[in-house]
C-alpha atoms as a printed R data frame, in Angstrom:
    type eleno elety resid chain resno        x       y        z
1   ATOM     1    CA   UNK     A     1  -81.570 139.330  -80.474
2   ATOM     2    CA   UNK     A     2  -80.135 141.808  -82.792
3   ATOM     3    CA   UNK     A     3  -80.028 145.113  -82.750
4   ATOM     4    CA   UNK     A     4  -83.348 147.470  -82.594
5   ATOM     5    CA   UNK     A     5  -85.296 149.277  -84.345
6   ATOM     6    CA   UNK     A     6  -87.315 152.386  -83.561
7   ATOM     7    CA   UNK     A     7  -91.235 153.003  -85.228
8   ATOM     8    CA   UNK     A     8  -91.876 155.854  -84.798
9   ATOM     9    CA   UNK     A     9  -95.967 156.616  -85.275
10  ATOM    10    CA   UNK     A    10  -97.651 159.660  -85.972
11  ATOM    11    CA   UNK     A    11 -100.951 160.722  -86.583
12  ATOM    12    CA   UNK     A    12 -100.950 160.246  -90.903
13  ATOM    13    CA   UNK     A    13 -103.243 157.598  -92.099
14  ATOM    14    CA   UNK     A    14 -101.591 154.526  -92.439
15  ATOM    15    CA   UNK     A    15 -100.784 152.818  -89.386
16  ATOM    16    CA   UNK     A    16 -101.387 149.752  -90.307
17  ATOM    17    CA   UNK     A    17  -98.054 149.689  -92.262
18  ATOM    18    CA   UNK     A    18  -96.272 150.481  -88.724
19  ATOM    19    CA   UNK     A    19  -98.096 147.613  -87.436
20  ATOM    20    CA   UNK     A    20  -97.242 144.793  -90.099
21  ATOM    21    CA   UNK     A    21  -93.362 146.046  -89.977
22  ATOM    22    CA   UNK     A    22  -93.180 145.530  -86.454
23  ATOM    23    CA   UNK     A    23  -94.633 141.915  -86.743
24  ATOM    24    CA   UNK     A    24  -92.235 141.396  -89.548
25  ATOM    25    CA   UNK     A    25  -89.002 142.205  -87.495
26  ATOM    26    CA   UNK     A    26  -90.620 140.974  -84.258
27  ATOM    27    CA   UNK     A    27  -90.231 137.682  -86.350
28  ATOM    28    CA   UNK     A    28  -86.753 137.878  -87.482
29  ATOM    29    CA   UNK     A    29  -85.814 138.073  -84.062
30  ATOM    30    CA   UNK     A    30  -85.058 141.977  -84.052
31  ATOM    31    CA   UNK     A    31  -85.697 143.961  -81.038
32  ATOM    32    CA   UNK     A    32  -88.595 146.832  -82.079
33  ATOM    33    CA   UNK     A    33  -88.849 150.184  -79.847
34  ATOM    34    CA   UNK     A    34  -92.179 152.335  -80.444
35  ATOM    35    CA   UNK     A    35  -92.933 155.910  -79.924
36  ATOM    36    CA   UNK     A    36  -96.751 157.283  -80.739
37  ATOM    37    CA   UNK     A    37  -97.820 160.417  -80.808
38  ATOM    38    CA   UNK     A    38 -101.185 161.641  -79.656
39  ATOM    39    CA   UNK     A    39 -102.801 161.591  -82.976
40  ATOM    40    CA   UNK     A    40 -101.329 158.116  -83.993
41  ATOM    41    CA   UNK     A    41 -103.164 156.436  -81.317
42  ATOM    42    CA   UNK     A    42 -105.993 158.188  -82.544
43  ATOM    43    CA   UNK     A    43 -105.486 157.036  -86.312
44  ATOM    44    CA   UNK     A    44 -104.955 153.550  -84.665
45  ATOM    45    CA   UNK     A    45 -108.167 153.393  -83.068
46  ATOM    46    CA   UNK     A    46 -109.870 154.068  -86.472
47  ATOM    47    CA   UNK     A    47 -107.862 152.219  -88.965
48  ATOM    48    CA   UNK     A    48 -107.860 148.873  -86.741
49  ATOM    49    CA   UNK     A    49 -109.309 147.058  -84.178
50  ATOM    50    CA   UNK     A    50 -106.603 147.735  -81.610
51  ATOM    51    CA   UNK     A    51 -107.468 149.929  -78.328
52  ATOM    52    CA   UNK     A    52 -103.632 150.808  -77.440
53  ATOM    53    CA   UNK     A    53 -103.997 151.858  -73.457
54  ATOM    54    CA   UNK     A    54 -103.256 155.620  -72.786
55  ATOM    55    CA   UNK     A    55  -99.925 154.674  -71.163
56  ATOM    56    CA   UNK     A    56  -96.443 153.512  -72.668
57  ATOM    57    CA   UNK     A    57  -95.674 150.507  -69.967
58  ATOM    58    CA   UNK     A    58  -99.263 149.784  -71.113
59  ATOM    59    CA   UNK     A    59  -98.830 149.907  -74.306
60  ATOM    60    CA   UNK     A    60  -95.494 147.848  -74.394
61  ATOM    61    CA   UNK     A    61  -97.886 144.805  -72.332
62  ATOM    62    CA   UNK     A    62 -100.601 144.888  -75.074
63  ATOM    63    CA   UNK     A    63  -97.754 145.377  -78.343
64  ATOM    64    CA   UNK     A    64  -95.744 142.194  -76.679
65  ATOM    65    CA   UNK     A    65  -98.923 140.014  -76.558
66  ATOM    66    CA   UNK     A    66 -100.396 141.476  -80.106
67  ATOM    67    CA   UNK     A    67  -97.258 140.874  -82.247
68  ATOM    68    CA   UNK     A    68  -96.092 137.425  -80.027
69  ATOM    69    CA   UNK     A    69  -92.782 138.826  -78.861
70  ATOM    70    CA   UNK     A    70  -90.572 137.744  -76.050
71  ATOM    71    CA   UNK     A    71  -89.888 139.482  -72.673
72  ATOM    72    CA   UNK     A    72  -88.229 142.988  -73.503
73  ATOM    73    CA   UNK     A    73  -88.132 142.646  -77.534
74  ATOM    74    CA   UNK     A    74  -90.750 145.583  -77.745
75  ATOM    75    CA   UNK     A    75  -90.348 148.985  -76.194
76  ATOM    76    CA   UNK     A    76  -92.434 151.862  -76.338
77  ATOM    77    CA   UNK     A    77  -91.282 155.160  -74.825
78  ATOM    78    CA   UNK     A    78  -93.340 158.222  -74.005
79  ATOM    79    CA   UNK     A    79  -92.980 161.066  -76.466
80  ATOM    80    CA   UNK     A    80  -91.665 163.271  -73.933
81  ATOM    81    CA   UNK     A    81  -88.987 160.536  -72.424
82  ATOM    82    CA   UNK     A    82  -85.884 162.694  -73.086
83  ATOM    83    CA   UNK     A    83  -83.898 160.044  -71.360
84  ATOM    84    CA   UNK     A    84  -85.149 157.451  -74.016
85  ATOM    85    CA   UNK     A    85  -81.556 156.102  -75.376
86  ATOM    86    CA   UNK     A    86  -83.202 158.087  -78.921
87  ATOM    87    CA   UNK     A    87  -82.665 161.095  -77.516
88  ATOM    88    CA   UNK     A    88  -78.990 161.183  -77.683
89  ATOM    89    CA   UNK     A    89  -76.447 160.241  -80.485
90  ATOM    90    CA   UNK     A    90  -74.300 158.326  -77.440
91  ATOM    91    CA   UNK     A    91  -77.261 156.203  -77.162
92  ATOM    92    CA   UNK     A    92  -78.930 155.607  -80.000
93  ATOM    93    CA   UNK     A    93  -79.222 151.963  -81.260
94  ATOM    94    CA   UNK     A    94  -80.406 151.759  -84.576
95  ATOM    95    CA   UNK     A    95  -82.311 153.038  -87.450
96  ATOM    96    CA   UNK     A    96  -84.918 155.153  -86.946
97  ATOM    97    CA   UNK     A    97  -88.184 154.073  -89.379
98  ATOM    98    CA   UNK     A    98  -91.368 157.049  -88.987
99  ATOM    99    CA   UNK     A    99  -94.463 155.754  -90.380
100 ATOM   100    CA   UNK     A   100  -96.498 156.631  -91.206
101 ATOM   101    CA   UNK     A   101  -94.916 160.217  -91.279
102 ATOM   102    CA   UNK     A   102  -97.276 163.010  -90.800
103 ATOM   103    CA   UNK     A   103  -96.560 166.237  -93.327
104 ATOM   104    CA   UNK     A   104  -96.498 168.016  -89.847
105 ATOM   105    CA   UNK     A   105  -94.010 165.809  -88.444
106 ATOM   106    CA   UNK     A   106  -91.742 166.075  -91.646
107 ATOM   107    CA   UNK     A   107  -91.317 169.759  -91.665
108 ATOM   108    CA   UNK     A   108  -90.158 169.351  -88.315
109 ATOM   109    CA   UNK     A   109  -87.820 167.220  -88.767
110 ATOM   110    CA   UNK     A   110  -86.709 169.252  -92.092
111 ATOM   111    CA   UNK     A   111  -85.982 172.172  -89.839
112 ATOM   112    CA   UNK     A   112  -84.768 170.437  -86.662
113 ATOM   113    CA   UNK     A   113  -87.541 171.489  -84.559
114 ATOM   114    CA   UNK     A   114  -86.857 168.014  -82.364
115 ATOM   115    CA   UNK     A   115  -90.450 169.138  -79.781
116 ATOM   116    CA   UNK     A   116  -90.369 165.292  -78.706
117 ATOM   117    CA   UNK     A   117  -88.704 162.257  -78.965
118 ATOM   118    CA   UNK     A   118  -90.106 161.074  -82.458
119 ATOM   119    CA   UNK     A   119  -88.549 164.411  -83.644
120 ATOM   120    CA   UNK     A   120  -85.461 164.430  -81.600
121 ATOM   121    CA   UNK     A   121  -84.584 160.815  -82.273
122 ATOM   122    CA   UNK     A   122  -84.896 161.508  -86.245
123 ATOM   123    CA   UNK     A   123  -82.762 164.595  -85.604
124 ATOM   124    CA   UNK     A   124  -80.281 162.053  -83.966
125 ATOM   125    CA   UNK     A   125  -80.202 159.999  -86.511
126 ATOM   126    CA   UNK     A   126  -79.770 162.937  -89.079
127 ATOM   127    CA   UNK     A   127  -76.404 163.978  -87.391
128 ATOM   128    CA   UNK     A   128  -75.092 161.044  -86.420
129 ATOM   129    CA   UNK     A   129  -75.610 159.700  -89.961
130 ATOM   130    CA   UNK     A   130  -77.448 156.677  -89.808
131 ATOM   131    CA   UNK     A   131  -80.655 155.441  -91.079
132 ATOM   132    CA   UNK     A   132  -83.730 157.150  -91.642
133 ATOM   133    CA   UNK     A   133  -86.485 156.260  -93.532
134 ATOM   134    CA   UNK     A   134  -89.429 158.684  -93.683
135 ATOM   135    CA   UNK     A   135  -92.573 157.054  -94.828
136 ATOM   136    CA   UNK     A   136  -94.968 159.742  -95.881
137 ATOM   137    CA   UNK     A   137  -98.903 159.337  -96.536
138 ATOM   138    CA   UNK     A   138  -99.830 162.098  -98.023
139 ATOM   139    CA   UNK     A   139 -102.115 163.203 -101.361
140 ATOM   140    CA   UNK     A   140 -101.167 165.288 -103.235
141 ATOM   141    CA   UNK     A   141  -97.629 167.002 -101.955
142 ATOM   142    CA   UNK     A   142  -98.157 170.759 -101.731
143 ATOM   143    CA   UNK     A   143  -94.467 172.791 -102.322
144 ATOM   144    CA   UNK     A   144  -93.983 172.612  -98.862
145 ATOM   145    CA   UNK     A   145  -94.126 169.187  -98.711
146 ATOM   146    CA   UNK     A   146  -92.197 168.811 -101.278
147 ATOM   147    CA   UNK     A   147  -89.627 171.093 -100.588
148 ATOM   148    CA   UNK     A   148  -89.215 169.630  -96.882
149 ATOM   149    CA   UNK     A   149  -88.487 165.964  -98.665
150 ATOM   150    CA   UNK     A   150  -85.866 167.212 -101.281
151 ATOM   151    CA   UNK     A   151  -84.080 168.659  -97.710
152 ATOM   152    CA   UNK     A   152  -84.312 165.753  -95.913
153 ATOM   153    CA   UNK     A   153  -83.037 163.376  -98.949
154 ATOM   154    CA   UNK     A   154  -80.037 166.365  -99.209
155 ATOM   155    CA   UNK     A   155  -79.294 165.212  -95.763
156 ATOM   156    CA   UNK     A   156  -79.483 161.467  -96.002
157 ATOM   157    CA   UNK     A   157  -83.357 160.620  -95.416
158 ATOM   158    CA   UNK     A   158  -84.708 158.232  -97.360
159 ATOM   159    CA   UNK     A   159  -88.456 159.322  -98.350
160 ATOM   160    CA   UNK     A   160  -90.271 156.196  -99.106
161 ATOM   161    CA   UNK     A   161  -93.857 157.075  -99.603
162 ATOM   162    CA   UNK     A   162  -96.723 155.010  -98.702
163 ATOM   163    CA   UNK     A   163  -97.433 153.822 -102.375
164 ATOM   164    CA   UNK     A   164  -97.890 150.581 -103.061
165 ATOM   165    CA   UNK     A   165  -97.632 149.008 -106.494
166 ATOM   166    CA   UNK     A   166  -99.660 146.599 -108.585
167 ATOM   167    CA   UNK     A   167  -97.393 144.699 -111.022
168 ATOM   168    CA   UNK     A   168  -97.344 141.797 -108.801
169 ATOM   169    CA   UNK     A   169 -101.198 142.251 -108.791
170 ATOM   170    CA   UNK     A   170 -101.765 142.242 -105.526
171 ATOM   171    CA   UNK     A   171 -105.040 140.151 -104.087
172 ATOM   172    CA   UNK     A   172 -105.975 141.935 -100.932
173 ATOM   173    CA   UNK     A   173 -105.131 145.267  -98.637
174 ATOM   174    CA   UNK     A   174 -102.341 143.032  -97.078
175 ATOM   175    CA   UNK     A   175 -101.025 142.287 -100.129
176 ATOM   176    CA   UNK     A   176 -100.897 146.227 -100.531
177 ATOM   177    CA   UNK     A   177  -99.607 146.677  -97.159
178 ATOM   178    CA   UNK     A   178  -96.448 144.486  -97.699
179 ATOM   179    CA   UNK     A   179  -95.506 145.959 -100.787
180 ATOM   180    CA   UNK     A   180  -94.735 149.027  -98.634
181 ATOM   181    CA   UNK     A   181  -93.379 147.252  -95.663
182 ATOM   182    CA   UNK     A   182  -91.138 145.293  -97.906
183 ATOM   183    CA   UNK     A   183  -89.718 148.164  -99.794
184 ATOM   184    CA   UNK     A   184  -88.914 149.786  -95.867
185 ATOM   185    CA   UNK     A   185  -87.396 146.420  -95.041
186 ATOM   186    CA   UNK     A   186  -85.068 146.261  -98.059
187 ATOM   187    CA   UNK     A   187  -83.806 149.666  -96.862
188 ATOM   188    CA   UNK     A   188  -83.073 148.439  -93.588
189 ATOM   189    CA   UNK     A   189  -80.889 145.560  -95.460
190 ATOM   190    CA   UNK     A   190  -82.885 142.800  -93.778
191 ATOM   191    CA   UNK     A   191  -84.225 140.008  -95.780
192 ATOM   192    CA   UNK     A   192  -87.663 139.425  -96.450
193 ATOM   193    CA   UNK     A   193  -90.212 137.058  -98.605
194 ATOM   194    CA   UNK     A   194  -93.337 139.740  -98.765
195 ATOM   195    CA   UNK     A   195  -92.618 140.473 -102.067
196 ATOM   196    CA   UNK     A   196  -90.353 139.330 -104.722
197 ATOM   197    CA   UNK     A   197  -88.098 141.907 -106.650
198 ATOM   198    CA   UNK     A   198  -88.582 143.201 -109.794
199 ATOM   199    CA   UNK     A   199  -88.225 140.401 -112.527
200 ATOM   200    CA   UNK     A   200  -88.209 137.547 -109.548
201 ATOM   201    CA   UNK     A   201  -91.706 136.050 -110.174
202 ATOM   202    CA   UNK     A   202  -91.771 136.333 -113.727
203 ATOM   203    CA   UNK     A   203  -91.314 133.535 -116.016
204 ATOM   204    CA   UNK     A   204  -89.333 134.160 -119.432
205 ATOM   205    CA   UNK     A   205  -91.638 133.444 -122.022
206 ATOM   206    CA   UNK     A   206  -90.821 132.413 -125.950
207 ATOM   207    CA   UNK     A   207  -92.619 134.606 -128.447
């Protein structure tokens, strides 16, 4: 198994993006460590069908049956597990991924506010200089918003916003969904056949 990967879920609209990244990289073989907060399993219940339990021991039981994975592949820690390896720049494993990222949980991170572990592990990340991909859902950006992703690209964020294209004319919401989750996986250098890049599937053509 190679190395993991934390989602970090919060309560934007959107988590179905989350969701189909997690199945992707459950797939490739990479290990996949979740933290929700209270509003994401909120949005969860009403964007999908899935009833995540309260707990996170139950939650890691139902995400390792939903999205097929083997024995200890998926994680999920509690928001509040400050002795999550994410908590701590000697422990953390990977890159850190939020989406969808709340406008609430942005400006925190923007000012280092790091209240739980989804805001303490991107705060890691930040200073320890590795990945992190913020994946907004937001319309439209007020200055604030805005303001709080030109600081967080000055430190090394990526902002990737949850706005799918349509020049490979995309048949159905999933088709929308893995535009997005493509885009985050080329960021995280890992291969992937959701969507071809730009030029790819289109044939030259005489005039």
């Amino acid at each position: 198994m190679q190395s993991r990967i934390l989602i970090a879920v919060t309560g934007a609209s959107g988590s179905l993006y989350a969701l189909r990244l997690a199945e992707v990289l459950v797939q490739q073989g990479m290990g996949v460590d979740f933290i929700f907060s209270k509003a994401a399993l909120l949005v969860i219940a009403t964007e999908t069908e899935l009833q995540l339990p309260p707990k996170p021991k139950a939650q890691q039981t139902y995400l390792t049956e939903y999205l097929k994975a083997q024995d200890g592949q998926v994680r999920v820690f509690d928001r509040e597990n400050w002795m999550a390896p994410w908590a701590s720049g000697s422990g953390q494993p990977g890159p850190v991924v939020v989406c969808p990222c709340s406008t609430g949980t942005l400006s925190a991170i923007a000012t280092g506010a790091s209240n739980n572990l989804i805001e303490r592990a991107a705060d890691v990340a930040l200073k320890e200089r590795r990945k992190l991909i913020l994946v907004p859902r937001e319309t439209p950006f007020s200055e604030i918003h805005l303001n709080n992703m030109l600081t967080l690209t000055r430190m090394g964020a990526v902002i990737l916003p949850a706005a799918p294209g349509f020049y490979h004319q995309p048949q159905s919401i999933s088709d929308l969904i893995d535009f997005v989750v493509a885009r985050i996986l080329n960021q995280l250098t890992i291969p992937q056949t959701l969507m071809p890049g730009w030029g790819e599937s289109v044939e030259t053509q005489d005039d």
